[in-house]
Structures are given as structure tokens and as C-alpha cells.
N, C-alpha and C positions, 0 to 999 in steps of 0.2 A: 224146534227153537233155532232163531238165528244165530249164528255167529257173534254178531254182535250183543245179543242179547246173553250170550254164556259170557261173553266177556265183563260186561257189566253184572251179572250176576255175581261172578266169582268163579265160577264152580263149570268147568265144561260137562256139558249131558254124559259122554260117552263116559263108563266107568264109575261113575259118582255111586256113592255109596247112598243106599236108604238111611234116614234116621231112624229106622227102626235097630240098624245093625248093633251090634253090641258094645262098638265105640268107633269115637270119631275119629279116622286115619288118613283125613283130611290135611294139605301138609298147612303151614302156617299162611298168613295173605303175603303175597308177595307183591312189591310195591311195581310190576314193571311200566312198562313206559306205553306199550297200549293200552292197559287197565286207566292207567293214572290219568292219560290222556281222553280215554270214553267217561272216566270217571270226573274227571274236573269240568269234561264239556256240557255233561246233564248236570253237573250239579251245577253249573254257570247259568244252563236255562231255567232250574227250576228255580234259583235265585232270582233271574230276571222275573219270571213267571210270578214270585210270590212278592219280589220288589212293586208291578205293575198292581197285584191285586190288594198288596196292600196300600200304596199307591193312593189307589182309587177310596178304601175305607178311611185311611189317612184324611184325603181330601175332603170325606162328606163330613167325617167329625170337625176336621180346620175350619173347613167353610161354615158349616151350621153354626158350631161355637162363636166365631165372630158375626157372622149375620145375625141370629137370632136371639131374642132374651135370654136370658139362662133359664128360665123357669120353660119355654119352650124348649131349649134343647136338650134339660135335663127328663123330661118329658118322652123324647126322642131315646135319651141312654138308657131311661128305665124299660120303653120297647123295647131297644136292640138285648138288653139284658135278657131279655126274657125270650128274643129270637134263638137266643146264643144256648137258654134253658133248653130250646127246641132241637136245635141244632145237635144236641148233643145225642138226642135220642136216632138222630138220622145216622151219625157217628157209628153207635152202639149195633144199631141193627141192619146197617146198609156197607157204610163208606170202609168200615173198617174190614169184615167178614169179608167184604168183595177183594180188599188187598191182601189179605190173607189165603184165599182161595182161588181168585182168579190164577194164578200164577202157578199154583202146587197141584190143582186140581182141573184145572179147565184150562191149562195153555192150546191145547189144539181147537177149541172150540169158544175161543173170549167173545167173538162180536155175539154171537146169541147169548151167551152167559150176562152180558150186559146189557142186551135188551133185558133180560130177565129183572133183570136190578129195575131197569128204568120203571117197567109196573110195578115192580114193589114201591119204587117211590110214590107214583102216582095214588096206589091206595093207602099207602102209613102216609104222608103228608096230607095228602086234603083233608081228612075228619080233625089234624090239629088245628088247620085254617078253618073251618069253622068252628070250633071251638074259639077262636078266640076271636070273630066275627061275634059271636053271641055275646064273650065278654064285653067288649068295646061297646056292644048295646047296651049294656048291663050298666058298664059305667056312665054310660050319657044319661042313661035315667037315672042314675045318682048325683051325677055332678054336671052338668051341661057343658056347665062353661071350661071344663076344666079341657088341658092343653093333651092329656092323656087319652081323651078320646080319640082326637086324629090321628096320635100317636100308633094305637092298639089295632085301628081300624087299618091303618095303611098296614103296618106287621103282618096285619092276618093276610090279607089280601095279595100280598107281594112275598108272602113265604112261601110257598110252592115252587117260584120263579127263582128266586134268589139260591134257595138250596136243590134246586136244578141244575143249577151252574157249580154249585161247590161239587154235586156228582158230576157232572160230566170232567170237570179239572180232576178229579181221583180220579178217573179213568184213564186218563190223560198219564199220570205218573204210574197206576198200575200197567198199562205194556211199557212204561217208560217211556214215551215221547212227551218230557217236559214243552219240549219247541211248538206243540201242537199246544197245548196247554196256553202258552205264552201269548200265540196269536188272538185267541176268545177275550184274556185278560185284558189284552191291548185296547181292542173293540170296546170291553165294558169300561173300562177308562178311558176311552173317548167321549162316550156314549154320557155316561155321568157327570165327567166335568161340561160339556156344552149343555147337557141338561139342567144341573144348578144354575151357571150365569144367564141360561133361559129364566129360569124360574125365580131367579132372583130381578132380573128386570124388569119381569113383567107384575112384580109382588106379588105372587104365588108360592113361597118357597115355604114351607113350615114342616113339620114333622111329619103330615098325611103324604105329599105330595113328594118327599122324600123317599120316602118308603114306595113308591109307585115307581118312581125314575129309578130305584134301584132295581123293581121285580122288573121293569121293561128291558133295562140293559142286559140284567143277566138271563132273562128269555134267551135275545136276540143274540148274545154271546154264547150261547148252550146249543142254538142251532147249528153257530159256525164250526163249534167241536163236534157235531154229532155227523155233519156233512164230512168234516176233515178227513174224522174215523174210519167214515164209510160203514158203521154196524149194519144197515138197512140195504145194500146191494146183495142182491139176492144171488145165491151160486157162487159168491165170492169165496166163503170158507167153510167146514165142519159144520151143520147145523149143532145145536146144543140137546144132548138127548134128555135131559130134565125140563118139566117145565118149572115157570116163574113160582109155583107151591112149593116144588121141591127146593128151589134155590133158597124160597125165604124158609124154609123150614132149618137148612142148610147155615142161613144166617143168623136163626133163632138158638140154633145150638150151640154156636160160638158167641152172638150179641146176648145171652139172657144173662151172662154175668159182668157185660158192661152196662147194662140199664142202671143196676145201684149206684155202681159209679160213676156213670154220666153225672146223676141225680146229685149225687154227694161232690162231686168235681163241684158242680156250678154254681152249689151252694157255696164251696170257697169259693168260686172266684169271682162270682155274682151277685152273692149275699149285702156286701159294703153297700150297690146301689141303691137296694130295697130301703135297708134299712138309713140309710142317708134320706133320700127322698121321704120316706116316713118320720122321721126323728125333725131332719135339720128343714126341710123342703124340695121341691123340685131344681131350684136353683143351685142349694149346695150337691145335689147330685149328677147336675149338670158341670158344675167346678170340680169336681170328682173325676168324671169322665175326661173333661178337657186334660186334666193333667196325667193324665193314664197315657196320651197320646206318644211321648216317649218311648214307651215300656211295648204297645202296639208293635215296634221296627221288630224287638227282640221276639214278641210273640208270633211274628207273621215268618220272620228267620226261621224259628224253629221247628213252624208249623211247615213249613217249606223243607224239611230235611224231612220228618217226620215222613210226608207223602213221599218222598224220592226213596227212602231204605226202609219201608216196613216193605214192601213187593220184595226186595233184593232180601231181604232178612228169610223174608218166607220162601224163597227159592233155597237160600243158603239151608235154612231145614228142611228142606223138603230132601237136599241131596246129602245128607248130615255133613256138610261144612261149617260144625256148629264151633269150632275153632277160629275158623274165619269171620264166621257173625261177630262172636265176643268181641275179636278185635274190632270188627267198625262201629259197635256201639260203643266200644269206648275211644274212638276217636270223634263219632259226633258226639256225645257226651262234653268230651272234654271242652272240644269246638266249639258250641252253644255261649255252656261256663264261661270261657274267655272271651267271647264276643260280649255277654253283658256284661262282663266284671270291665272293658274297658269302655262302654258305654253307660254304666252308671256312672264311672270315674268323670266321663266328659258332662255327666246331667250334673253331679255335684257340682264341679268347678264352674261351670257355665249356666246354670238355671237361672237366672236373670234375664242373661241375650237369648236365649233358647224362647223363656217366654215372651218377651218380647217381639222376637221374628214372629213366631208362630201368632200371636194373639194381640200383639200392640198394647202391651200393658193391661187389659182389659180385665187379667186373673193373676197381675202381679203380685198380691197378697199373699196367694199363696203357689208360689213358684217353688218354694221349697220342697213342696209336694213328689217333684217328679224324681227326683232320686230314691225317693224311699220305694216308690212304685216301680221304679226300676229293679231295685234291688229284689224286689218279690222274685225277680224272670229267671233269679241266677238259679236255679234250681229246675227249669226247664229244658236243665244239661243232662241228666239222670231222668228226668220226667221222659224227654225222647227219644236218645240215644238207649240209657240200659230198657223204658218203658216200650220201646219199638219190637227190639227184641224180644222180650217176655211174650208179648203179642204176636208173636214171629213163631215160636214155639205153641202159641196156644195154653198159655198160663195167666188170662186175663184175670186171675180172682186179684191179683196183686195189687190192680188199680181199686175194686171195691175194699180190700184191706185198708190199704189208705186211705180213701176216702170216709171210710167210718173211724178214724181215727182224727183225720183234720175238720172234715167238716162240724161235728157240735164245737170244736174248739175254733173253728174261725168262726160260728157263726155266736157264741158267745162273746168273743171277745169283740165281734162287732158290733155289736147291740151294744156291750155295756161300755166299750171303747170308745164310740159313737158320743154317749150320754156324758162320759166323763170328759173326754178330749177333741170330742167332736170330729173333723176330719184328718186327722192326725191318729186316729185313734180308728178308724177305719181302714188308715194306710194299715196302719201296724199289723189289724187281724189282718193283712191278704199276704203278708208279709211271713206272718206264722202259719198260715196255711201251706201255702208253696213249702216252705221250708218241711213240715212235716212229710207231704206227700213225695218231696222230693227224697226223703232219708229212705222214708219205706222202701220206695222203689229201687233205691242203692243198694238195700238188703236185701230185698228179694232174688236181683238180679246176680249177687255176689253168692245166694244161697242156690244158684240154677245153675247158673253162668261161669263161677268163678273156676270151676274143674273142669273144663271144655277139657274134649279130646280121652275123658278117663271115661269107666263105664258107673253108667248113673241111673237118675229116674227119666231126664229126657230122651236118652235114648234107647231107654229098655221100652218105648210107646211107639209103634207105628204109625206114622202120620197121617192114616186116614182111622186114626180110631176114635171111637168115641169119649173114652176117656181121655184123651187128647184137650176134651173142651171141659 
């Protein structure tokens, strides 16, 4: 391991204690002035890196939302809804295990360890691409005319390409070159905005043809990272002595207790669109999504820390620096919290000019929207800072805990939320969702986490065991 890369970790190799040992004798993080300096310079890139990729999804919802009908664009969210459904299983069985392992288990041999992943993705994504190929037929012989079908059809077809690109950008923050990361982002935000004002010029721009310009850019963006990497120079490093079965097997053992979670996650946070679009129509679930566009800056933020310190969390366990983790989970913790608390503050005060820049009046009815949707995010302070952690250690049951606890209560309260109050009442369930999963996961982390440094259950496990997962 580099020099540089012990520095960002925390923990220099030589000396470092196992988490297996009988307790953490780890001294506390010390703030100095090379750490702080490697440490503010990636977290600057990954910020850039997640500024440009949110950026880019920012742009397609701004622009679609004002180009298109609502009943097309809402059309478009209840796809992306349902990509994000997808996404999550990639999450569970790919994105997350590989930042967890790469790093504790395969540092001398990552570029084949990462080929490994990339067949894994190839064979778990395309059988959900056709699947949902078949849907999208399904619904044309139900409804022809409906805005859903190009919708369904573009998703399927451009989901392989697209969650390409989110694996290769995790690879990118697992050895930690955010800058590498940031350059693909760039390209794909290039790539997409001259492809809309294409596609809008020429009157082609709808929800099918969307979903196409996104899987093309993030192709052509996933090469650029894949070339940057160099994974495929042959004699460069370590070959990987497992193959691609054992990695996924390896990823099976740690992702089988994020799949309920995935599942239960996306019902909260994805439930509101379903049931919008089926209750109110496609239109009010397109004014749903418009006004989420806010609350997106804070989720793209955090999801952007999220990839930068779960690699550095799982280094920190692996060398039992489990003193040192706690504290940086609970300074991005805190960090998150305070960036939406003064971001919702600006959506209250200012939701009029806000919708009006972004939309020209066009969803000014309900502008009031965006603050309450904002307010959902503040709990994506404990979601990733203490939830990275817990992940870091190999205690994922945490997130299916919560998740069977928020999700029948978001998705009740959105149904009958929906019926009584209509989209005010959809804000609210995602509002009590978040808010659940975020307490859980304060408790869990306080019940692991909070006695760092003394002799416990995490460190009485060695960190290649099986009870680990």
C-alpha cells in the first residue's frame, strides 16, 4: 500500500493492529496537516465528481420537466423509479461488497478483483434488462397509447449501460482516485446536455430517447474510466487468485442481508411515485418528481461521501482503528445534517424564486413542496456517516431492521396520505420514512460504535470470518 493511500486511510500498515485483537489501541484521529490536506483534496474531487454527476441527472429531470408534458415526464419518474428499484440490487450484491473487500482483502491484487465484479455485472444485469424488456411489451398490449411504454422500454435497454457507469465511478472511490472518477462524470455531462438540445431540436426528445442518451453516455464514460484504471494491461499487477464465482460468492455472503433492505429502502423512498401516478395520474407524479429536484443536491452530496469513506471505514477495520472510524462517521454524520438543515432553511425561505428559476412558473402551485422534500434528507446524516460504518464493520442487518420497520409505515401512510391529502400527503410519508430509518441506524451505530476502543462484540470477530457477515 502507498504512502499516500495509508495517509488517507488513517492507519499506517506497518504495526496496525487486527480487528480481531482484543481491543482497539488505536490512538484517537489526529487532525494533522498532511491528513487534512489528502483528506480535503479527495474529498474536494469527490464532491466535484458527484457535483458533475449530479449535475448531469439534475439537468435531465430540469430539462425533461420543462420540455415535456407532465404526464410524459411523470411517465419518465415512474421509470427512473423503478431503475433506482434496480439499482439497488446492484448496490446490495456488487457496489457495496466490492467497497468493502476490495480494500481489506484484495489490496495487492484490485485490477483482477475488479475484472471480477465487471462479469458479475454483466451476468446479474442483463436477465433484469430483459425482464423489463418483456414488461414494456406487456404494457403496450395493455395500453398502446400510453407514455409508459417508451418509458419502460428505454430503462430496460439503457440499464446495463447506465449501472456500468455507477460501477465503474465505485471503483474509482474504492482505490480512492476520486479525480479519475470526475474525468468519465465530466464526458457524461457533456455527452447528455448536447444530446437533449440535439434531441430537442430535432423533436425526438421524450422519455424512450432519454433513457437511450443516458445508457450511450454512460457507456462511453465507463470506457474512459476503465482505460484510465488500466484493469486490462496485462503483467501490470498481482493476477487475482479467485475467480469471478468465488468473488460473487464472496459478495453473496456479505450482499444476502442487503437485498431485504435494498427492497424495503426503495419502497420508502420510491413508494410516493407508484402510488401518485396510480391514485392522482402520471402528471401529479411527474410534479412529485419536479419538486424532489431540491432535495436530489443533498442526496447526490451524501451519496458522494458515502463512496469516499465506506473504502476508508473498511481499511480502518480491517487495521482495528475502530476508534478512528467512529470519529469520522460522526463527523460526516454531523456534516450531511448541517448541510440540509441550512438547505432546507434556503428551500423554505426562497421556494417561489427557486421555482421559478428552475421551471418558469410552470409547477408554481405547488412550490411549497420543496422544503418538506428537503426535510426528508436531514436524516441522511446517520443513514451514511453512522450507516457506512456499520457496513465497514460487516453488520449490514441494521439497514434490513430498518427497513422492516419504515417501510409498511411509509408505504401506508402513502397510500392513504395520497387519498386524504393528495401530494402533501405523499411528501409527508417519505418524510416519516427517512426519519425512521435514520433513528434506527443512530441506534444501532451507538449500540456497536459508541464504546470504540474497549473490548467488545466487534472486536472479539476476525475480519475474515464468517460470522463477520
Amino acid at each position: 500500500m502507498s504512502a499516500e493511500q495509508q495517509v488517507v486511510y488513517g492507519v499506517p500498515e506497518a504495526g496496525a493492529e487486527r480487528a480481531g485483537s482484543a481491543r482497539d489501541t488505536s490512538a484517537p484521529l489526529q487532525f494533522t496537516a498532511e491528513r487534512l490536506r489528502v483528506w480535503g483534496l479527495k474529498s474536494a474531487l469527490a464532491l466535484v465528481d458527484q457535483g458533475l454527476f449530479s449535475g448531469a441527472g439534475f439537468l435531465v429531470n430540469l430539462l425533461l420537466a420543462r420540455w415535456l408534458a407532465p404526464a410524459s415526464y411523470g411517465a419518465f419518474a415512474v421509470a427512473f423509479a423503478a431503475f433506482l428499484f434496480t439499482y439497488g440490487f446492484q448496490n446490495a450484491l456488487l457496489l457495496e461488497p466490492m467497497s468493502v473487500f476490495g480494500p481489506s482483502r484484495h489490496a495487492e491484487s484490485l485490477p483482477g478483483y475488479f475484472r471480477a465484479q465487471l462479469m458479475i455485472h454483466i451476468v446479474m444485469v442483463g436477465p433484469l434488462s430483459a425482464v423489463g424488456i418483456v414488461t414494456g411489451l406487456l404494457v403496450w398490449r395493455i395500453t398502446p397509447g400510453s407514455p409508459l411504454v417508451g418509458a419502460i422500454m428505454g430503462v430496460s435497454l439503457a440499464l446495463p449501460l447506465i449501472l456500468l457507469l455507477w460501477l465503474a465511478r465505485r471503483i474509482c472511490y474504492a482505490v480512492q482516485r476520486p479525480s479519475v472518477a470526475a474525468t468519465g462524470t465530466a464526458l457524461y455531462l457533456a455527452f447528455v446536455a448536447a444530446g437533449l438540445l440535439g434531441l430537442r431540436n430535432s423533436s425526438l426528445l421524450g422519455p424512450f430517447t432519454a433513457f437511450i442518451l443516458m445508457g450511450s453516455g454512460s457507456f462511453i464514460a465507463s470506457m474512459l474510466l476503465v482505460l484510465q484504471l488500466g484493469f486490462y494491461k496485462q503483467g501490470a499487477v498481482k493476477p487475482l487468485s479467485a475467480s469471478w464465482r468465488m468473488v460473487w460468492r464472496e459478495n453473496w455472503t456479505y450482499g444476502r442481508w442487503l437485498i431485504g433492505s435494498a427492497v424495503l429502502s426503495s419502497i420508502v423512498i420510491q413508494a410516493q411515485v407508484f402510488f401518485v401516478s396510480a391514485l392522482l395520474g402520471l402528471g401529479a407524479a411527474g410534479v412529485l418528481r419536479a419538486m424532489q429536484l431540491p432535495a436530489l443536491l443533498i442526496i447526490q452530496v451524501s451519496t458522494a461521501m458515502g463512496f469516499l469513506v465506506l473504502p476508508v471505514f473498511a481499511y480502518d477495520f480491517s487495521t482495528g482503528a475502530i476508534r478512528k472510524m467512529r470519529q469520522k462517521a460522526i463527523l460526516v454524520s454531523v456534516g450531511i445534517t448541517t448541510f440540509a438543515l441550512i438547505l432546507g432553511g434556503v428551500t423554505w425561505a426562497f421556494s417561489g424564486p427557486i421555482e421559478r428559476a428552475l421551471f418558469s412558473g410552470k409547477y408554481g402551485a405547488y412550490a411549497w413542496l420543496m422544503p418538506m422534500l428537503v426535510l426528508a434528507t436531514i436524516a441522511l446524516g446517520p443513514m451514511q456517516g453512522f450507516g457506512m460504518a456499520l457496513r465497514a464493520i460487516r453488520k449490514p442487518k441494521f439497514d434490513l431492521v430498518s427497513g422492516l420497520l419504515a417501510a409498511p409505515i411509509a408505504m401506508l401512510c402513502a397510500y392513504f396520505g395520497t387519498i386524504r391529502w393528495g401530494l402533501a400527503g405523499a411528501a409527508c410519508s417519505l418524510v416519516i420514512g427517512f426519519a425512521i430509518q435514520g433513528v434506527v441506524t443512530t441506534l444501532y451505530f451507538s449500540r456497536f460504535l459508541s464504546n470504540a476502543g474497549m473490548p467488545g462484540e466487534i472486536l472479539a470477530l476476525p475480519p475474515d470470518s464468517e460470522s463477520d457477515v
